[in-house]
MARFI-229627 format. One record per residue: residue number from 1; x, y, z of N, C-alpha, C in turn. Coordinates in Angstrom, 1 decimal. Layout:
REM residues N
    k    n.xx    n.yy    n.zz   ca.xx   ca.yy   ca.zz    c.xx    c.yy    c.zz
  NUM       X       Y       Z       X       Y       Z       X       Y       Z
...
This chain:
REM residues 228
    k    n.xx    n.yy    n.zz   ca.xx   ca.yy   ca.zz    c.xx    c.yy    c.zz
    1   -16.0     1.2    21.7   -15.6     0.0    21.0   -16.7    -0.3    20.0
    2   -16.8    -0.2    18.3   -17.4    -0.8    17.8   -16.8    -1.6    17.2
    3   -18.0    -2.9    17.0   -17.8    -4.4    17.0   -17.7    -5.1    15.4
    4   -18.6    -4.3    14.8   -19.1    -4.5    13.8   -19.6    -3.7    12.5
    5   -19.2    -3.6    11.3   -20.0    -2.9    10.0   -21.6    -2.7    10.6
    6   -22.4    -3.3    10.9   -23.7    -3.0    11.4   -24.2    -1.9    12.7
    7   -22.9    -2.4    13.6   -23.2    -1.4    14.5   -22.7    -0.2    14.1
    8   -22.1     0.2    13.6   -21.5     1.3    12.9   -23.2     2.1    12.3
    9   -23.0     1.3    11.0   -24.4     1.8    10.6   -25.2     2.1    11.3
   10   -25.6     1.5    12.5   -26.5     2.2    13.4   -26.5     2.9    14.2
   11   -25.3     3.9    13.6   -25.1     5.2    14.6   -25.0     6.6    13.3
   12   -25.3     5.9    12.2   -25.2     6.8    11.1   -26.4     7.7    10.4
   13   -26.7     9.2    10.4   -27.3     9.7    10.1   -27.3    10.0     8.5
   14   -27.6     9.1     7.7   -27.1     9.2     6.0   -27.9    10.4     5.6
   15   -27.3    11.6     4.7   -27.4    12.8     5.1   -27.2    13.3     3.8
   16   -28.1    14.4     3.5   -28.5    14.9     1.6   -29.0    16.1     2.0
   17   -28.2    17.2     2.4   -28.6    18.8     3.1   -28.0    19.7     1.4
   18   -27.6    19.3    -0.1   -27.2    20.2    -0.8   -28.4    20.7    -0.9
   19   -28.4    22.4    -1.3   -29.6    23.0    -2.0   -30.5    22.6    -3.1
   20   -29.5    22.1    -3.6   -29.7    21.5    -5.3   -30.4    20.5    -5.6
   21   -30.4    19.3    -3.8   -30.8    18.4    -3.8   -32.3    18.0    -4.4
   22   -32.4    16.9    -5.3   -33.7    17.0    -5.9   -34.7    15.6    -5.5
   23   -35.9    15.4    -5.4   -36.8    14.5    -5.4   -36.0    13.0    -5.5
   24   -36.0    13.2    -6.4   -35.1    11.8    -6.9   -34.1    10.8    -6.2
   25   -33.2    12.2    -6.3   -31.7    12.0    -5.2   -32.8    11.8    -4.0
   26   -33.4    11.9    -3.1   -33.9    12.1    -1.9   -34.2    10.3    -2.0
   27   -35.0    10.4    -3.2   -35.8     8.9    -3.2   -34.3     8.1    -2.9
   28   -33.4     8.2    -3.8   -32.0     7.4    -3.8   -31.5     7.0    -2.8
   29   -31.2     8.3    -2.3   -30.9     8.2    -0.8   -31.6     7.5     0.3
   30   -33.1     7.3    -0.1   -34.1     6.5     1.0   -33.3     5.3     0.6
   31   -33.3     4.8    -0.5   -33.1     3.6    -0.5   -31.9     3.0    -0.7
   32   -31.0     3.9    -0.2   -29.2     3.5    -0.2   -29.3     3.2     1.7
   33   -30.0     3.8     1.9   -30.2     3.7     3.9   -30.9     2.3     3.7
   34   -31.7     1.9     3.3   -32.1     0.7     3.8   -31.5    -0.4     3.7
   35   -31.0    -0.3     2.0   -29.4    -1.0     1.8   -28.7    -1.3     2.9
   36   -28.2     0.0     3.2   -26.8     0.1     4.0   -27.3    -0.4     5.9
   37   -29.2     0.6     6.3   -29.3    -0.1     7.4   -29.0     0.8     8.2
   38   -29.1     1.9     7.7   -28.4     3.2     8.8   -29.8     3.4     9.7
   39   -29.3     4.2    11.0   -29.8     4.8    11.7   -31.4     5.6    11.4
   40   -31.1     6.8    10.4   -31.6     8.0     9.8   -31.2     8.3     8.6
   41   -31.9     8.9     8.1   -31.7     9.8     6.8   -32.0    11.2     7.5
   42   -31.0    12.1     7.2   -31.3    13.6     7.3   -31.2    14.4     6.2
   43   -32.5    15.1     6.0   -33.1    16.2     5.0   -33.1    17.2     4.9
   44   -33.4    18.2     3.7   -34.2    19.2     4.0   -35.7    19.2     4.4
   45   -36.3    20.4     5.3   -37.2    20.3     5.7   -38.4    19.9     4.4
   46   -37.6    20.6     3.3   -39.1    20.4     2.2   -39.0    18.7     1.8
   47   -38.5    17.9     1.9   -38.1    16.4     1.5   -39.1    15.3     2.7
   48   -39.1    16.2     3.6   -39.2    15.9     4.7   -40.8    14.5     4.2
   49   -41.8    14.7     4.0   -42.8    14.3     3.4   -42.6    12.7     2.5
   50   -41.4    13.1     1.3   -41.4    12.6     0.8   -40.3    11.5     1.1
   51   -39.5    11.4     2.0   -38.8    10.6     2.5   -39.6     9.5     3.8
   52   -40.1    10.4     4.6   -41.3     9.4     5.3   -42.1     8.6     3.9
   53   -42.4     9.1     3.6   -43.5     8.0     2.5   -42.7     7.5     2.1
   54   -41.1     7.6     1.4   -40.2     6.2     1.3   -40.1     5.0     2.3
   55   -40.1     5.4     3.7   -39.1     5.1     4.7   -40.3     4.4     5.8
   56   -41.6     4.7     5.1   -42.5     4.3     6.2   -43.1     2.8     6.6
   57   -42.2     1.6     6.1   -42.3     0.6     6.6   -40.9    -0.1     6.9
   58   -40.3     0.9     7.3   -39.1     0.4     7.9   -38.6     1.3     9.2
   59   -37.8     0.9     9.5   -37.7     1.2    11.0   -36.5     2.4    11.2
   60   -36.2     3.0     9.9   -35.1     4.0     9.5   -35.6     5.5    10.0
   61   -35.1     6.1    10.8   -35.9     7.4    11.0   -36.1     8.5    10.3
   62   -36.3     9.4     9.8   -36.1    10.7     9.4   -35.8    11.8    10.3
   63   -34.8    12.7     9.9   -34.3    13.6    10.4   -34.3    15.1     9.5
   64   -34.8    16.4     9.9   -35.0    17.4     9.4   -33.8    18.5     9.9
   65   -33.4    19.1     8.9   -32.4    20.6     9.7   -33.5    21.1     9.9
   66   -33.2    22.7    10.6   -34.6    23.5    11.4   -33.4    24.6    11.7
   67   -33.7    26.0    10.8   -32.8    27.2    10.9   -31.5    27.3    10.3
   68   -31.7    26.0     9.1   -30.7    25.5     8.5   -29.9    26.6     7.2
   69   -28.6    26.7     6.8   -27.6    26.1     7.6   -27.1    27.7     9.0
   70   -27.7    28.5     8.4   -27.0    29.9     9.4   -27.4    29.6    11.0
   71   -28.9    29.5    11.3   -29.3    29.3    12.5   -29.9    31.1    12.9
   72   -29.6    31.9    11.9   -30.1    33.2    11.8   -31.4    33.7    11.5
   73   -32.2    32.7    11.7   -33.9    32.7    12.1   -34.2    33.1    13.0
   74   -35.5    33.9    13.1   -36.3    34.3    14.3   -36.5    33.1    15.0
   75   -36.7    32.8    16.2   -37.0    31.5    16.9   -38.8    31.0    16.7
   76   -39.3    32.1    16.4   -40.7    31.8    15.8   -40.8    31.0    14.4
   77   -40.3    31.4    13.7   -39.7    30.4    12.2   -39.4    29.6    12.6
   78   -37.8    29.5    13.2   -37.5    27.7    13.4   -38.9    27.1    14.2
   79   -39.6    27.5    15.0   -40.9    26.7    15.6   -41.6    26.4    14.7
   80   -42.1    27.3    13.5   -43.0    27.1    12.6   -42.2    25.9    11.8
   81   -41.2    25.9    11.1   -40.5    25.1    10.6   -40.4    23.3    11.5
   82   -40.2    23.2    12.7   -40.2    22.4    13.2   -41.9    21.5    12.8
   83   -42.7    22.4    13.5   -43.9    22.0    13.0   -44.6    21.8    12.0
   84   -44.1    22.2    11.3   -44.5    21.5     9.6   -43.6    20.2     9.4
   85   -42.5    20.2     9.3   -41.9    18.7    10.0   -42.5    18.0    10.5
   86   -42.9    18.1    11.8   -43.6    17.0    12.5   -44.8    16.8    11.9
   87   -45.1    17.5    11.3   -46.7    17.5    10.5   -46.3    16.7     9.0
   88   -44.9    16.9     8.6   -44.7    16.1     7.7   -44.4    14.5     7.7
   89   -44.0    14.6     9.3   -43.7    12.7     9.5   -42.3    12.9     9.8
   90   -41.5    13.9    10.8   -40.4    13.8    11.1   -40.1    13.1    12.5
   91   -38.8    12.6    12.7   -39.0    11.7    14.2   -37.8    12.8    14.3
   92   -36.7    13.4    14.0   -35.9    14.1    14.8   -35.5    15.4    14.0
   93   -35.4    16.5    15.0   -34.7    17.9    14.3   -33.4    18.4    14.7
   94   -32.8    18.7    14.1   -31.3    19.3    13.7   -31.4    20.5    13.8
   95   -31.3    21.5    14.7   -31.8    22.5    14.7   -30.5    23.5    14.7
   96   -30.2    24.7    14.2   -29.2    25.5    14.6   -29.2    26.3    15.4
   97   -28.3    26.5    16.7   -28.0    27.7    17.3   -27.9    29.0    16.8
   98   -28.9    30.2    16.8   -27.9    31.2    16.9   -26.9    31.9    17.5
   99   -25.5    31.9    16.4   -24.3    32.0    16.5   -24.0    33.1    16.9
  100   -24.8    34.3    16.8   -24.4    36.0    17.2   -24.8    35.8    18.5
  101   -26.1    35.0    19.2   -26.1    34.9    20.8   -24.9    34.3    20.9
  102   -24.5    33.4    20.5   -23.4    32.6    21.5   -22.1    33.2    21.7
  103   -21.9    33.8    20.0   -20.6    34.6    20.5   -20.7    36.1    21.3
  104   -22.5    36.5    21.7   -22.2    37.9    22.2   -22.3    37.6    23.7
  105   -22.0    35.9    24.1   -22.3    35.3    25.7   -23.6    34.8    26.2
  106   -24.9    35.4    25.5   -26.5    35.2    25.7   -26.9    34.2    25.6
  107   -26.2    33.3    26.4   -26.6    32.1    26.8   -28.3    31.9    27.0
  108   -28.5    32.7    27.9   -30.3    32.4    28.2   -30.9    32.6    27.1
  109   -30.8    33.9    26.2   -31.3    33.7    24.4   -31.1    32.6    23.5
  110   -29.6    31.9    23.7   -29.6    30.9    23.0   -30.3    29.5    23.1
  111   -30.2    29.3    25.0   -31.4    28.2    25.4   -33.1    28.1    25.0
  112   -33.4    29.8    24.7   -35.0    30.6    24.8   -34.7    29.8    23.1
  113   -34.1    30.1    22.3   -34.1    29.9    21.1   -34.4    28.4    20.9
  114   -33.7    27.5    21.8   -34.0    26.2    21.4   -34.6    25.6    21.8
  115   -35.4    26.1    22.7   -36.7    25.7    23.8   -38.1    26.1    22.9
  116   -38.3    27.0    22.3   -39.0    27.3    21.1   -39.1    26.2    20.2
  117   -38.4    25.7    19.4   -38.2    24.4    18.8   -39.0    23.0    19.7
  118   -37.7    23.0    20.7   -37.8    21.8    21.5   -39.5    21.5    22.3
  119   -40.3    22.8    22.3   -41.3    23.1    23.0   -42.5    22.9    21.8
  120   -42.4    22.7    21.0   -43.2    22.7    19.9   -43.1    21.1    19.4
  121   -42.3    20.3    20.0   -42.5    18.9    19.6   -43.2    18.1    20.4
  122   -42.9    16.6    20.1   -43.6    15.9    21.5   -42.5    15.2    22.1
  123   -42.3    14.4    23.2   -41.3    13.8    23.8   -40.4    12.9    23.2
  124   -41.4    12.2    22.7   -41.0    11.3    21.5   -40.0    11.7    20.1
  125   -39.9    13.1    19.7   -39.4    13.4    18.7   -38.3    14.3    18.7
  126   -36.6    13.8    18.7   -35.6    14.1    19.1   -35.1    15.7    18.4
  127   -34.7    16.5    19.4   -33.9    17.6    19.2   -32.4    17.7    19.3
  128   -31.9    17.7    18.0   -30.1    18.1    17.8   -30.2    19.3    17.8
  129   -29.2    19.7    18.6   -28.7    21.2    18.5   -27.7    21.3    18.1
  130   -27.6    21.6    16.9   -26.0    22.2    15.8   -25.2    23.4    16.3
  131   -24.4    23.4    17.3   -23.8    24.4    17.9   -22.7    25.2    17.2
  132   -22.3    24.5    16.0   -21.1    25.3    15.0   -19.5    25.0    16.0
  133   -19.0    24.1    16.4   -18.3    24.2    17.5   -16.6    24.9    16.9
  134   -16.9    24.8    15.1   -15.6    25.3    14.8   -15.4    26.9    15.1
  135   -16.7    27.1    15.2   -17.2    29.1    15.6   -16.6    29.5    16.5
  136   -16.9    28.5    17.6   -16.7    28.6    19.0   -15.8    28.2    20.0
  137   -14.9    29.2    21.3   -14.1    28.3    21.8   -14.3    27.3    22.6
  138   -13.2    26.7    23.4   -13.7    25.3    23.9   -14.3    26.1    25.2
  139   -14.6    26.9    25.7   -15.6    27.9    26.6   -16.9    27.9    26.3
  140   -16.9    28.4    25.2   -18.5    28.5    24.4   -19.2    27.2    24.2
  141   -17.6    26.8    24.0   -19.0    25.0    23.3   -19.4    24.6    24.3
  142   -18.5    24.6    25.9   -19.2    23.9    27.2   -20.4    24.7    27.2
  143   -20.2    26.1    26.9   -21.5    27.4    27.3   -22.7    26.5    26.7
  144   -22.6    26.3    25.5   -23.5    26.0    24.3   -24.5    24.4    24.7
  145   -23.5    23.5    25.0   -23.6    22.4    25.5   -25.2    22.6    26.5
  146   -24.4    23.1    27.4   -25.3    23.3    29.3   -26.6    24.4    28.3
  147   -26.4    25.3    27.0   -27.9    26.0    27.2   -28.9    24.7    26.4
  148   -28.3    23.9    25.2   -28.7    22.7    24.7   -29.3    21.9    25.9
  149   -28.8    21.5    26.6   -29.2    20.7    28.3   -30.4    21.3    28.7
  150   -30.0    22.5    29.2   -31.5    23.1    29.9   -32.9    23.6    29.2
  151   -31.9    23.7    27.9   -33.7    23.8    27.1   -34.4    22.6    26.6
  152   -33.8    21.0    26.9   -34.5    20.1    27.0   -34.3    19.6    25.6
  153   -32.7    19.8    25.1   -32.4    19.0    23.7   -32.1    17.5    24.4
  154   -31.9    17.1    23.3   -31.5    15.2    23.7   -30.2    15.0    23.0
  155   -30.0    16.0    22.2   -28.3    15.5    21.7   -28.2    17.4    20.9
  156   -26.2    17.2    21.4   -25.6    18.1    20.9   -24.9    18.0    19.7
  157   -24.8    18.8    18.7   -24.3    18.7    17.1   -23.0    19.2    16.8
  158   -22.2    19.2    16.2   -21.3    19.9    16.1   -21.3    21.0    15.4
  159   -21.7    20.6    13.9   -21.9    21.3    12.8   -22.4    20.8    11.6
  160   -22.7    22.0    11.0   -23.5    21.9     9.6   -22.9    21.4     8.5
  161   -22.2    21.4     8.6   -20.7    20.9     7.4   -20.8    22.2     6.2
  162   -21.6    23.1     6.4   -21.2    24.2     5.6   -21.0    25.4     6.2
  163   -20.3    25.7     7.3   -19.6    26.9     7.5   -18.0    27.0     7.1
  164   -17.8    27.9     6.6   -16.5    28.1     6.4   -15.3    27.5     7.6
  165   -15.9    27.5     8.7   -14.7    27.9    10.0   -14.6    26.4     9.6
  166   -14.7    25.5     9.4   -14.9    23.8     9.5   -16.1    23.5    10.1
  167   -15.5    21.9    10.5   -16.8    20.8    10.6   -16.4    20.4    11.8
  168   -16.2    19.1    12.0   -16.4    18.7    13.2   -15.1    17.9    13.5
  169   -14.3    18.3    14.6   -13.1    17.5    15.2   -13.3    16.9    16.2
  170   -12.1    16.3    16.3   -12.6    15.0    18.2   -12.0    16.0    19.0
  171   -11.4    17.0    18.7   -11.2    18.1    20.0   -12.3    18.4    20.7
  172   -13.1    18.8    19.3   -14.7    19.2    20.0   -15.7    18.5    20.6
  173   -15.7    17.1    19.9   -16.5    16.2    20.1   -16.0    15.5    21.5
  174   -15.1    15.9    21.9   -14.3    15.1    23.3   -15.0    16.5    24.7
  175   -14.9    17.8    24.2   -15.1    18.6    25.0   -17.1    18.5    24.9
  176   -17.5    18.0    24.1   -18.9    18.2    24.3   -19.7    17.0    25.3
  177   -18.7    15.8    25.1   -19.2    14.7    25.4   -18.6    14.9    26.8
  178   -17.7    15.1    27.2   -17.4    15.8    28.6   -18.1    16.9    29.5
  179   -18.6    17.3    28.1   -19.8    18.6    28.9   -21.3    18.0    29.1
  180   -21.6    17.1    28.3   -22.9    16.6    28.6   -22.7    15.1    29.6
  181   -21.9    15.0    29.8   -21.7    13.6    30.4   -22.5    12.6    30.4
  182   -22.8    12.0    29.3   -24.0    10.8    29.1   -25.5    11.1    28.7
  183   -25.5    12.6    29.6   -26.8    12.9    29.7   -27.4    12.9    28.0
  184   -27.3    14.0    27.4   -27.5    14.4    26.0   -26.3    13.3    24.9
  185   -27.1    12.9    24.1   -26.0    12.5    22.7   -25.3    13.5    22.6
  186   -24.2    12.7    21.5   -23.3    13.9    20.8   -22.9    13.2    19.4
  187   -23.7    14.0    18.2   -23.3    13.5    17.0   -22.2    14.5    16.2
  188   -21.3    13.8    15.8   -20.3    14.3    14.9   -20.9    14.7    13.5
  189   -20.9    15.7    12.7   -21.3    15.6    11.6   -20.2    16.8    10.9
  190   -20.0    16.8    10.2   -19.3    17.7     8.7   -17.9    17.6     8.5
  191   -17.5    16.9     7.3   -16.2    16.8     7.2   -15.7    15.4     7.2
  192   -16.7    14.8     7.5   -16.4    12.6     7.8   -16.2    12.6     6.9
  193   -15.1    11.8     6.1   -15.4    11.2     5.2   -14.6    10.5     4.3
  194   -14.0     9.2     5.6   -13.4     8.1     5.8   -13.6     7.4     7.2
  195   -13.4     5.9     7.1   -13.8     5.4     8.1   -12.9     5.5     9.4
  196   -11.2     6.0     9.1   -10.8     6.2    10.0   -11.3     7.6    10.9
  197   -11.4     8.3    10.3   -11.8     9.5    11.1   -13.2     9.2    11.7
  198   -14.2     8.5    10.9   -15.8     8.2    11.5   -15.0     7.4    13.0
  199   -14.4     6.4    12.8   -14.4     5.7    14.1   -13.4     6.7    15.6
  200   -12.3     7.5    14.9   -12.0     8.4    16.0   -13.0     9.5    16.5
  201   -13.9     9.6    16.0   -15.1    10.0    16.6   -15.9     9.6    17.1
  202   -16.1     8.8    17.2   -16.3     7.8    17.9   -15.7     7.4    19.5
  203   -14.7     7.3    19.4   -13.7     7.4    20.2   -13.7     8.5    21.1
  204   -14.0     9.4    20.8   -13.6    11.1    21.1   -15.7    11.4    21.9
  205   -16.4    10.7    21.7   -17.3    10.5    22.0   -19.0    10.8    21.7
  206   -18.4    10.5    20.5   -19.8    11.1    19.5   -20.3     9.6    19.3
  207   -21.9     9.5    19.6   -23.1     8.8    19.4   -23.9     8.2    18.2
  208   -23.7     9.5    17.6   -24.3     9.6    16.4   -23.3    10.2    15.2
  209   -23.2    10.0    14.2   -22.3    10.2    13.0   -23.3    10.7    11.8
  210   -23.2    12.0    10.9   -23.7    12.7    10.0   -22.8    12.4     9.0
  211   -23.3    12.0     8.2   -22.4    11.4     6.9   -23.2    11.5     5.8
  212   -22.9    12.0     4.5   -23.0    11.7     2.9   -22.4    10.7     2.4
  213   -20.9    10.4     3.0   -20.0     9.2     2.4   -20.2     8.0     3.6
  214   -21.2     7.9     3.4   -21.7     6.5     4.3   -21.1     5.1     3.6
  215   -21.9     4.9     2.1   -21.2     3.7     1.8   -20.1     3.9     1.4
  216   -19.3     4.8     1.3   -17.8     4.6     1.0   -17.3     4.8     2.5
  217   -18.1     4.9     3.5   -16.5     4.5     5.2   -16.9     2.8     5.1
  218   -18.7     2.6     5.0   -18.8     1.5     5.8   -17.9     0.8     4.5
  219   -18.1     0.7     3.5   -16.8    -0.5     2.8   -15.5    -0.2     2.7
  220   -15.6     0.8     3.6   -13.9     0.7     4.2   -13.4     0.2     4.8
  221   -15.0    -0.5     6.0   -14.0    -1.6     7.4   -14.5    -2.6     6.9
  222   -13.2    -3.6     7.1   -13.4    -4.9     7.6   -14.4    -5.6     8.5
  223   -14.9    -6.7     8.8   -15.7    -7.5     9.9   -14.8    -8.4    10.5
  224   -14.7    -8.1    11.5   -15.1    -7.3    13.0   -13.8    -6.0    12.5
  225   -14.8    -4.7    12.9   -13.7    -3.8    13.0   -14.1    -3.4    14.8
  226   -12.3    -2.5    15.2   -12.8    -2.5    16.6   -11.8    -1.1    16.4
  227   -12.3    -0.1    17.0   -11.2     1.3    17.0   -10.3     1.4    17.6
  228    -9.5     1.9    17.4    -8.3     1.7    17.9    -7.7     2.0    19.7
């Protein structure tokens, strides 16, 4: 049940992952979140720097992808990558699964993979795991879910919003949040982008929301909005 335009916002990850993306737009972006009040801003790793130094007297976090968008990095890269992040002033990573472990079953590779990451932070600084859930069946994603869990992530992702297969549905988002049962978040991300779908996600049991069209859902609801 959300209550309000504000609590909404504070489950929103306001989100600027184009390649093209430049300095500027980054700065923009810092300062449309403070506006708006969101949760996070999520980056590229190289922004990473430059958005903490926007964002560093406010209480808005930064967020970094990590093996972004394929997830087809050596697990030593995404570590190295993580760590220059946290060296740049990141509080959370987005990291991607690799997708050829999960569809070849290698669950324990795909956990090793995000344990590398996850192992290279400090407690304090949250690991998303982007599991691609349009890739995968609703088998895989529970698979994906439980190696996310045991390697010591704190929330499960759906997607990148740039794979071809799609983004993120509440079929998925309902099978992940059933598979983590409370334990781990579950953020919805790729393909939001209206308030009615942000709030059925919601619903379906996602935590956290990955969005570009931030100020166009939140001035879509009303005060008090409540989902349906």
């Amino acid at each position: 049940m959300i209550e309000d335009r504000c609590e909404l916002a504070g489950m929103i990850d306001h989100t600027l992952l184009t390649p093209e993306a430049t300095a500027a737009q980054v700065r923009a972006l810092c300062d449309q979140a403070r506006e708006l009040q969101v949760y996070a801003v999520c980056i590229s790793p190289t922004m990473v720097e430059l958005a903490a130094r926007e964002l560093f007297d406010s209480e808005i976090k930064v967020a970094a992808v990590i093996g972004f968008p394929s997830g087809a990095h050596q697990s030593e890269v995404k570590a190295l990558e993580a760590i220059r992040a946290a060296s740049n002033g990141v509080d959370e990573a987005d990291m991607v699964i690799n997708l050829g472990l999960a569809l070849a079953g290698d669950w324990g590779g795909v956990a090793a993979d995000i344990a590398a990451v996850r192992d290279v932070l400090t407690e304090g600084q949250i690991v998303k795991v982007i599991i691609e859930t349009a890739v995968l069946s609703p088998e895989q994603i529970v698979a994906a879910c439980h190696a996310a869990e045991g390697a010591g992530a704190d929330f499960v992702k759906t997607s990148t919003g740039f794979h071809p297969a799609g983004g993120a549905s509440t079929e998925a988002v309902a099978i992940m949040a059933a598979a983590v049962g409370g334990r781990l978040g579950v953020k919805a991300a790729g393909g939001i982008r209206d308030a009615e779908t942000a709030l059925r996600m919601i619903e379906a049991g996602a935590t956290r929301l990955g969005l570009s069209a931030t100020a166009a859902i939140l001035n879509d609801l009303d005060q008090p909005i409540r989902s349906a």
